[in-house]
N, C-alpha and C positions, 0 to 999 in steps of 0.2 A: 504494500500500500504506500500511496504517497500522502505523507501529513508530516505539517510542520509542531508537532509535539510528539513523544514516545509513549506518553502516560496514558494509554487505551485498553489496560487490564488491570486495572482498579491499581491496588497497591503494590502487586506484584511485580509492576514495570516502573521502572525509572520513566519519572515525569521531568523529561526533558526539552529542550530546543533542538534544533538541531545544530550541526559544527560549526556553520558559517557566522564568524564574527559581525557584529553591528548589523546582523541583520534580523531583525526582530519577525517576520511574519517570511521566515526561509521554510523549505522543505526539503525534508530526506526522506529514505528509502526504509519502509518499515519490514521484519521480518516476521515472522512463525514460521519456523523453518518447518518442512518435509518430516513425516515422521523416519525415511528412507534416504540416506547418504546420495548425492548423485548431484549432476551441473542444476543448475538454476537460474541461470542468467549463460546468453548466448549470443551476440553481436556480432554483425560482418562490417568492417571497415573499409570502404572502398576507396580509389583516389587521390591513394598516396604516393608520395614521392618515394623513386629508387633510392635505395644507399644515405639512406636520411634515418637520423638519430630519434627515437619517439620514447616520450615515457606516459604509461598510462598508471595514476594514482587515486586513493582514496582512504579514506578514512573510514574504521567500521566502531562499533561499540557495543558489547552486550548491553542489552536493557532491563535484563532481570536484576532484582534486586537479590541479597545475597540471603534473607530472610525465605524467599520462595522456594516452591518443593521443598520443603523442609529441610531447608540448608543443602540439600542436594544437588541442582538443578543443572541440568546438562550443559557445556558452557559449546557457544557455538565454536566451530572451527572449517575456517576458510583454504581453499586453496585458489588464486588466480592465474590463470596460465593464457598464454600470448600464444596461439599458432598462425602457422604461413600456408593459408592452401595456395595451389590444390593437393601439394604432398603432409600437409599436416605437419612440418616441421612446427619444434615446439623451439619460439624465437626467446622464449626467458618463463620464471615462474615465481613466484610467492608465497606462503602460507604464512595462516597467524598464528597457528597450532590453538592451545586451547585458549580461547580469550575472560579470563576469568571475571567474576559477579567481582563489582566493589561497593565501596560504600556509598560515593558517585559516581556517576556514570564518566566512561573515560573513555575517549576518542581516539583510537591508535593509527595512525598513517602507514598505509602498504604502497610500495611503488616496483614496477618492473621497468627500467630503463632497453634499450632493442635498438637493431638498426634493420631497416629491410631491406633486401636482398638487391643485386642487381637488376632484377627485372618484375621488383616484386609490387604492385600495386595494393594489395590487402591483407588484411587480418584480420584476424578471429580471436577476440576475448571469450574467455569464459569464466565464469566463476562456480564451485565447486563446492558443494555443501558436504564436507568429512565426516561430521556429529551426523549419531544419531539421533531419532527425535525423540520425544516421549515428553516430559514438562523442562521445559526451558528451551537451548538450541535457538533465543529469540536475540536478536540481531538488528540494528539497523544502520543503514553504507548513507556517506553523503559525502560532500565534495569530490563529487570522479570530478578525474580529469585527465581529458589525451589529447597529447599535442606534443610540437616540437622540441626536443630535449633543449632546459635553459628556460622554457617559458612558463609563465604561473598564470 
C-alpha cells in the first residue's frame, strides 16, 4: 500500500512518517509481507545508457513494534538484486539480513552501485522477500532511487 503514515495496525505498528525529510504529507511503501518467501517487487528499466555507472537505492524499516507477537515477531529480510537481460546476468546485489523491531522505528539505506554493459540498454530490479510470514515480516521501502552514479 501507499500511505504516508505506518501506524494502520492499531498498536502493533510503528506510527510513523515516512523517511523523507521536511516533508510532512510524503508517502512510502507499506508492507505485510507474503506468508511465503519469494520476489515481490519486479521492474524492467528501459533506455539506458551503455557503459554508464547507475546506483539504485532505498531505505527500508521494520514497522513492528518490539512488544508484538509477543516479543517474537518475524523480523523482515530483504534481498535486492540488479539483472541484465536477456541472459539474466546478475549486475550487483544486497541484502539486509534480519532487520530487527526497535524501540523507534529506524530507517536503514540499501544501495547497489552497476555499470551496464556495452551494449546493454536494460535492467531488471527485483526485490526478494527471504522471511517467512506468519505475524510480523511487516516492512515499509521509501526513498528509491535510480539514477546516474554521483546523483541524489
Amino acid at each position: 500500500m501507499v500511505t504516508n503514515t505506518t501506524g494502520l495496525n492499531g498498536s502493533l505498528w510503528h506510527n510513523a512518517p515516512d523517511h523523507t525529510p521536511n516533508d510532512s504529507n510524503g508517502y512510502c511503501l507499506l508492507f505485510d509481507a507474503s506468508s511465503a518467501p519469494g520476489i515481490f517487487y519486479s521492474r524492467l528499466f528501459e533506455n539506458l545508457c551503455h557503459n554508464t555507472n547507475y546506483t539504485f537505492s532505498c531505505f527500508v524499516a521494520n514497522i513492528v513494534r518490539p512488544f508484538a507477537c509477543s516479543g517474537s515477531s518475524i523480523e523482515p529480510n530483504l534481498k535486492f538484486s540488479i539483472f541484465g537481460p536477456p541472459t539474466m546476468t546478475e549486475l550487483g546485489s544486497t541484502s539486509t539480513g534480519d532487520i530487527a523491531t526497535t524501540e523507534d522505528m529506524t530507517w536503514s539505506q540499501y544501495s547497489i552501485s552497476f555499470t551496464t554493459g556495452q551494449s546493454q540498454e536494460e535492467i531488471l530490479i527485483e526485490i526478494t522477500n527471504n522471511a517467512s510470514g506468519g505475524c510480523g515480516n511487516d516492512l515499509a521501502i521509501d526513498g528509491v532511487f535510480f539514477g546516474l552514479c554521483g546523483q541524489a
